[in-house]
C-alpha positions as CSV (number, residue, x, y, z in Angstrom):
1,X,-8.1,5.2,11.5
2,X,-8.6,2.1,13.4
3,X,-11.8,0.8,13.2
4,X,-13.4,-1.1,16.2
5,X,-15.5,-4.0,14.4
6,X,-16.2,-6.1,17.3
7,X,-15.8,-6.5,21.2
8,X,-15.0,-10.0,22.2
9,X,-14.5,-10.4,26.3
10,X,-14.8,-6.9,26.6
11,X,-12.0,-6.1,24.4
12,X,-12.8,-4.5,21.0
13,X,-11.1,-5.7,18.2
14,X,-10.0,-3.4,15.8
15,X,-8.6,-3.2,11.8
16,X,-6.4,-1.1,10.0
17,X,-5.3,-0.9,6.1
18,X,-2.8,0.0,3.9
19,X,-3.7,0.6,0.2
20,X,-1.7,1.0,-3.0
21,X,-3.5,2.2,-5.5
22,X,-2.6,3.8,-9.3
23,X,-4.7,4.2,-12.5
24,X,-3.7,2.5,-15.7
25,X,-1.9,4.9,-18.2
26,X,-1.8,4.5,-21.7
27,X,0.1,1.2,-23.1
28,X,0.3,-0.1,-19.6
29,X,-0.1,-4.1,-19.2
30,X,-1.9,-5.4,-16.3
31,X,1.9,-6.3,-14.9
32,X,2.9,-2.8,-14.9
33,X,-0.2,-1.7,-13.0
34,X,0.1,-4.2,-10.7
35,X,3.5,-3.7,-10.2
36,X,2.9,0.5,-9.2
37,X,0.0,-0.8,-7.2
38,X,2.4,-3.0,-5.1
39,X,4.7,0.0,-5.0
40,X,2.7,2.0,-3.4
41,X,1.3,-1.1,-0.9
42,X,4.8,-1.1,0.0
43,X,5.4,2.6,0.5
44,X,2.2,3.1,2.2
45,X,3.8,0.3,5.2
46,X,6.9,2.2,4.9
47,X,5.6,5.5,5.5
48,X,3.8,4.3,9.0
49,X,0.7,1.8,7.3
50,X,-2.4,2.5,7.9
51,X,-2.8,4.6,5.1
52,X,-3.7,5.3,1.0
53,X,-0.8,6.0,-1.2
54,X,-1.3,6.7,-4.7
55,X,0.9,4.8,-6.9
56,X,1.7,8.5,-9.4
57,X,2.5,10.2,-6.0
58,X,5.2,8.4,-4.8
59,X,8.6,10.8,-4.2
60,X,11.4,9.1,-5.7
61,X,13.3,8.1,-3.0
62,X,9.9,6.3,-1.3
63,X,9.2,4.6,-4.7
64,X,12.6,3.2,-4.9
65,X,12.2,1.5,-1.3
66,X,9.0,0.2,-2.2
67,X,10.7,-1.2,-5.0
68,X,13.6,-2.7,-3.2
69,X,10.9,-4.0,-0.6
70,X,8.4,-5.7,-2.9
71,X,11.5,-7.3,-5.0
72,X,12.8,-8.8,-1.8
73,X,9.2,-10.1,-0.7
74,X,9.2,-12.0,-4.1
């Protein structure tokens, strides 16, 4: 939800955010959690911001275009 954190000429001025977030599994290096972390950033935008989107959750169809979009912000 969009959080009003301020009125400034009697407009307020509100935030929003997207997360990515995943937990570490077993053999993982910091890369590969980052890497699901971004994933999910990505697919969290993708699916209309704004939102949480756990990296394990991701279909496979939304995890390959958060893929596709983190490689081509890189």
């Amino acid at each position: 939800a969009e959080t009003p954190i301020a009125t400034v000429g009697g407009r307020s001025i509100t935030i929003t955010a997207s997360l990515g977030v995943a937990a570490s599994i077993r053999g993982d290096t910091s890369a590969m959690l980052l890497k699901r972390c971004d994933q999910a950033l990505y697919g969290a935008k993708h699916e209309g911001r704004n939102r949480v989107m756990p990296g394990l959750q991701l279909e496979a169809a939304a995890a390959e275009r958060a893929a596709k979009a983190f490689a081509a912000s890189i």
